[in-house]
N, C-alpha and C positions, 0 to 999 in steps of 0.2 A: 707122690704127686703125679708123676707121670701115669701109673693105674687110673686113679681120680681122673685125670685128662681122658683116658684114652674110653674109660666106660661113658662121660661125657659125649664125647665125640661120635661115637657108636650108634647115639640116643639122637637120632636125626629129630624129632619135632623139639627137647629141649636144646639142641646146636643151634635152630633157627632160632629160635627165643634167646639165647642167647646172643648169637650176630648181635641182635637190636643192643642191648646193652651195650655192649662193644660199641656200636655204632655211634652212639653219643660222644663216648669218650674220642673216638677218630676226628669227630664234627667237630667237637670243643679244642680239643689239640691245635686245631689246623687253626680256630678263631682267635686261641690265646697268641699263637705267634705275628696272628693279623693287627689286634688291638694299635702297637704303635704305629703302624702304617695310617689304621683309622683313627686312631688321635689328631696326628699331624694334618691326614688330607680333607679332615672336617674340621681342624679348627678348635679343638677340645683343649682344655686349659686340664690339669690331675683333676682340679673340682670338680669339673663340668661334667668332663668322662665319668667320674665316678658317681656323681650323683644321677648321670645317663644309666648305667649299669644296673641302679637298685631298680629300673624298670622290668627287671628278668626275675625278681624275685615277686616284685608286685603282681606282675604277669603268672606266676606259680601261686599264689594266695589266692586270684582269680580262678585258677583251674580247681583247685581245691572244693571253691566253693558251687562249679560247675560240676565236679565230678558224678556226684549221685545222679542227677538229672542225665547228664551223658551217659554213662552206663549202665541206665535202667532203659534205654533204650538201642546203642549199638552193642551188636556182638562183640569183644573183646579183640576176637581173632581179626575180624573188619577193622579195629581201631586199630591196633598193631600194623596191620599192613598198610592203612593210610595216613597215620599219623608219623609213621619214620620217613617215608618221603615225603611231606609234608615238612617235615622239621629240615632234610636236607635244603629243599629250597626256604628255607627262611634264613639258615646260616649264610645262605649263598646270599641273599638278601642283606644282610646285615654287614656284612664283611668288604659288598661292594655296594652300599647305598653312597646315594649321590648327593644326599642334601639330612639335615638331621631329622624332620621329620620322618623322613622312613625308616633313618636306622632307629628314632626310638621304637616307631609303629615294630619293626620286624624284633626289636629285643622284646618288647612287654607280648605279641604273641608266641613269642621264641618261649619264655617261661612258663604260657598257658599250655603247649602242646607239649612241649616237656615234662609237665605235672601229670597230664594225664596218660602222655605215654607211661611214665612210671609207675601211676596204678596198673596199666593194663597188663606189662611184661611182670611185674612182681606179682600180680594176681592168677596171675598163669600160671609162673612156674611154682607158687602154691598150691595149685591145684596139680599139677605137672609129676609132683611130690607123692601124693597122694594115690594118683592115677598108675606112677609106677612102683609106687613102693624106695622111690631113691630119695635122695638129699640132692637138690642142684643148686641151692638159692646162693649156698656163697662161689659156687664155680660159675654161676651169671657176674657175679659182683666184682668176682678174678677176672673176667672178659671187661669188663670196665675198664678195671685198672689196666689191663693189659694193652686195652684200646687207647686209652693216653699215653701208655707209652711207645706206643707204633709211631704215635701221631705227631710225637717231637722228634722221632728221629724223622719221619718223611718230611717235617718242614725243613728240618735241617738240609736236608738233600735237595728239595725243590728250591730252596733261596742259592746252594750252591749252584744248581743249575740255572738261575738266576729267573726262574719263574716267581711270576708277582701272585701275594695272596689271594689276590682273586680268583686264577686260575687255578689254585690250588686247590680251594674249596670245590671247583666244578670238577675238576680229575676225580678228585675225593670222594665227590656225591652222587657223579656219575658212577664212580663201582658201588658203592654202598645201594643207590635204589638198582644197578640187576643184579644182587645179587638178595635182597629183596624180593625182585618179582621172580628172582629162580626159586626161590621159597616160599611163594604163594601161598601154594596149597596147604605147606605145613600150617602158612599162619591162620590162614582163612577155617582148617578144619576147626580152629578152634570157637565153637559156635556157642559159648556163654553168656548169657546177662548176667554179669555179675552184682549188678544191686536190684534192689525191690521198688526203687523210687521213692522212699522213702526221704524225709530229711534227716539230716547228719543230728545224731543224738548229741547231746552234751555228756564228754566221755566220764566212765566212772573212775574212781580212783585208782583202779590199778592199771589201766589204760592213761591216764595221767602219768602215772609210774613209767611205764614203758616211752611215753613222748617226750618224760626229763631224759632216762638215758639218751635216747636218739640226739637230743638238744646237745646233750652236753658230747656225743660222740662227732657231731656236727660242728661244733666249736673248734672241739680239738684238731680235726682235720682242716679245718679254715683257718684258723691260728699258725697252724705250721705250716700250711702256705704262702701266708699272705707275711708273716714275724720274722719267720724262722731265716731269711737271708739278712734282713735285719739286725737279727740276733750275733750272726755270723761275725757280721762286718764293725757294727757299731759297739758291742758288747766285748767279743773275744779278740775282736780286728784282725780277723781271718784274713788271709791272700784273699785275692779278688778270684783265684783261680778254683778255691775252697765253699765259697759263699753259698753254692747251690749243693751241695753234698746234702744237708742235712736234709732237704727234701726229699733230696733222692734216693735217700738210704731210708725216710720213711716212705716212698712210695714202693720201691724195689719190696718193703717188708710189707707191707699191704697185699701185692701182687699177689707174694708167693705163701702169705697166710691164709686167701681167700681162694686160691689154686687147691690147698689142702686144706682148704673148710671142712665141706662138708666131708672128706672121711674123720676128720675131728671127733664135728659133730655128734656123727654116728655113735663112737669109741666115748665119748665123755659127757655130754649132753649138753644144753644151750644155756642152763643156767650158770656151769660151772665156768665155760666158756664167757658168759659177757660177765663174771665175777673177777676169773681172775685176767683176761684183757682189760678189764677198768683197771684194775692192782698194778697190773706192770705198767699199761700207758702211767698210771702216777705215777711210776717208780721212773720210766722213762723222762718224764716230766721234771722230777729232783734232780734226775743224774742233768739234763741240761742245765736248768739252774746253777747247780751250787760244778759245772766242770769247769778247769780249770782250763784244760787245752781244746783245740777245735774236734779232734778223735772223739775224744770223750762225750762231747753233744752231737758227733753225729752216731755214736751208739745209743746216748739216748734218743735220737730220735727214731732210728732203728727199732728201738723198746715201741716205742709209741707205735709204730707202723704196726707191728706184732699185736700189741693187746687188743688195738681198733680194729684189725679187719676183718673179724665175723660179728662183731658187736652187731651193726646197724642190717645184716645179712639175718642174724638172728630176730631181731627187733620186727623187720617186715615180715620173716614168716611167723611167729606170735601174732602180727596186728592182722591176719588174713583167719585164725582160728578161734577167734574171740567169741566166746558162744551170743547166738543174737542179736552179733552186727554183723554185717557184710563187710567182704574182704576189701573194700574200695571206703566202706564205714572205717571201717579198721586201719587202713595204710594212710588214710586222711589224718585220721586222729592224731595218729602216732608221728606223723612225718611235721603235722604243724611246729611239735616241738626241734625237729630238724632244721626247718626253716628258720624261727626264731634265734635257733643257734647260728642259725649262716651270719642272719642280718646282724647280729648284735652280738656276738665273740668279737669278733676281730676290731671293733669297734670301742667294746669295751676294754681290751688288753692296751687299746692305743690310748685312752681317757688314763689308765692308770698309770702305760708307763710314761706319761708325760705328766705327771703327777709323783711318781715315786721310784721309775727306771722300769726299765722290761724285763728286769732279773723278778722282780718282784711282782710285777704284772704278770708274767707267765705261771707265778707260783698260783695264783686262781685256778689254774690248770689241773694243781696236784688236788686239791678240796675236789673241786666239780667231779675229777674221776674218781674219787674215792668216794665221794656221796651216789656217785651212778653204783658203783661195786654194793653200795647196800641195800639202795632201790632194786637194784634187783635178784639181791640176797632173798627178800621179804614180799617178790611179787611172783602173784601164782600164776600169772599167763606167759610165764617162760620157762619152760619144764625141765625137770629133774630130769628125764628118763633119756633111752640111748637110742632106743629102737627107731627107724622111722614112724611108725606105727603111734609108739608113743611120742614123737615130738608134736604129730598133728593132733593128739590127745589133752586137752586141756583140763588138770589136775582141780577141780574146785571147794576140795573140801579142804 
């Protein structure tokens, strides 16, 4: 890992592209430990909030369908460098609006510039790839995870300090945009159209293929966010001290599987990779289920952290080499089934296990990844090969 890090590091335009990744996860961090403050000082009832919230996904199916249009005509590099400070002030925005109309206005834009940030850094460091001959896509998606977990020890420290979330966000966003505009240049060289203007094709079936996995790699990380203490408390009746382990034993496995992605990648190829991560996140999936003690489910969820996190790293650099559609064509397609996994996993797990228990509700889990593991057994836009050369090589016979 630590080589993977350090040739990363080394690589000053894909560092700056990365920051941004990162950057998200710091923003989000700092807003998760905001939420109950803005519960309480607007007035939100769970419903209210919650049904407030799917505003950021709505706001991401907007950007979706803005995407072509937007980057058939700014540069990639220009979007990057305006739309990360752009998104710090809308967190800021959100976290201290003063009445609800603004905090819905700043979430449903919060999910537009977020959508299309994400094509632009995944579409770069596609190209990024290719320009150097490396692997970066999952050591960007390591900078993710790793930016979430900066982001809950700094809340933790600033509520000791007894700074309110407000100010917290504006510390936060203040180093995040100079350290941005210290990276200008890097971001700005990058002077792409990356689409033709064209409209978003209706994807073909292996492109379908690639947007189930993503859905169902989606799920699974939204599941064991949103269940998974749940599961703890009400299921195994975990200490109260225990309840958040399981996450964090799958976020910690996330980190440092996405940290040593891409030399993986390199060494084994993408297909074998989101085959046998589907296999074990299932296997991780049974061993919570059917465990007996609290250890036990947080190894499985451990497993899970492990198989998931090059899956969706893989999944965007496939949907950027797709012959015939553009990379912003491609990360659209693929990522709708993402989406669809956010809004509706965690939702559906709740429909069943209030119908049948969450031991049995979470077993959907084990089917979903094991049907991703065959989908993309049998689909040709995720390559067998090791080389970087070959990964950006799309096999079509």
């Amino acid at each position: 890992m630590i080589k993977n890090i350090s040739s990363f590091i080394k690589n000053k335009p894909a560092l700056a592209v990365g920051f941004l990744f990162c950057t998200t996860s710091l923003l989000f961090g700092i807003w998760v430990a905001a939420i109950p403050g803005i519960k309480s000082r607007l007035g939100f009832t769970d419903g209210s909030l919650g049904l407030s919230l799917l505003l950021s996904p709505l706001g991401a199916i907007t950007g979706m369908l803005l995407s072509a249009k937007v980057f058939s005509k700014v540069p990639v590099g220009k979007w990057m460098f305006g739309g990360y400070i752009v998104l710090c002030f809308l967190v800021i925005l959100q976290i201290n609006a003063i009445n609800r109309p603004l905090f819905w206005l700043s979430l449903y834009l919060f999910g537009i510039v977020s959508f299309l940030n994400g094509v632009a850094v995944n579409a770069t460091v596609n190209m990024m790839e290719r320009k150097f001959n490396k692997l970066f896509m999952a050591t960007c998606h390591g900078m993710y995870s790793l930016g979430g977990t900066v982001s809950a020890g700094l809340a933790v420290a600033f509520f000791a300090l007894y700074i309110s979330s407000g100010r917290q966000i504006v510390i936060v966003a203040a180093v995040i945009i100079l350290v941005i505009f210290l990276n200008r240049n890097l971001l700005l060289d990058n002077k792409d159209i990356i689409h033709s203007g064209d409209r978003l094709k209706f994807p073909s079936l292996p492109i379908l293929g690639l947007s189930f996995i993503c859905m169902v790699s989606f799920m699974a990380e939204g599941c064991v966010a949103d269940w998974s203490a749940i599961y703890f408390k009400e299921v195994l009746h975990s200490p109260k001290a225990f309840i958040s382990l399981g996450y964090a034993g799958f976020s910690a496995a996330m980190t440092i599987g996405r940290l040593n992605g891409d030399a993986l990648l390199s060494k084994i190829g993408s297909k074998k990779i989101v085959i046998a991560g589907s296999l074990i996140a299932a296997t991780g999936f049974l061993t919570v289920v059917l465990a007996p003690l609290v250890l036990v489910a947080i190894a499985g969820y451990v497993m899970i952290g492990f198989g998931c996190c090059c899956i969706v790293p893989v999944l965007f650099r496939a949907s950027g080499n797709i012959p015939g559609v553009s990379s912003v064509e491609g990360f659209a397609m693929v990522t709708t089934g993402g989406l669809i996994g956010f809004l509706t996993g965690p939702s559906i797990i709740g429909f069943i296990s209030e119908k049948a228990g969450l031991s049995k509700a979470l077993s959907l889990l084990i089917f979903m990844t094991v049907m991703a593991a065959i989908v993309a057994w049998q689909n040709k836009f995720i390559s067998n090969k090791t080389s970087v050369a070959d990964e950006n090589y799309i096999d079509l016979q």
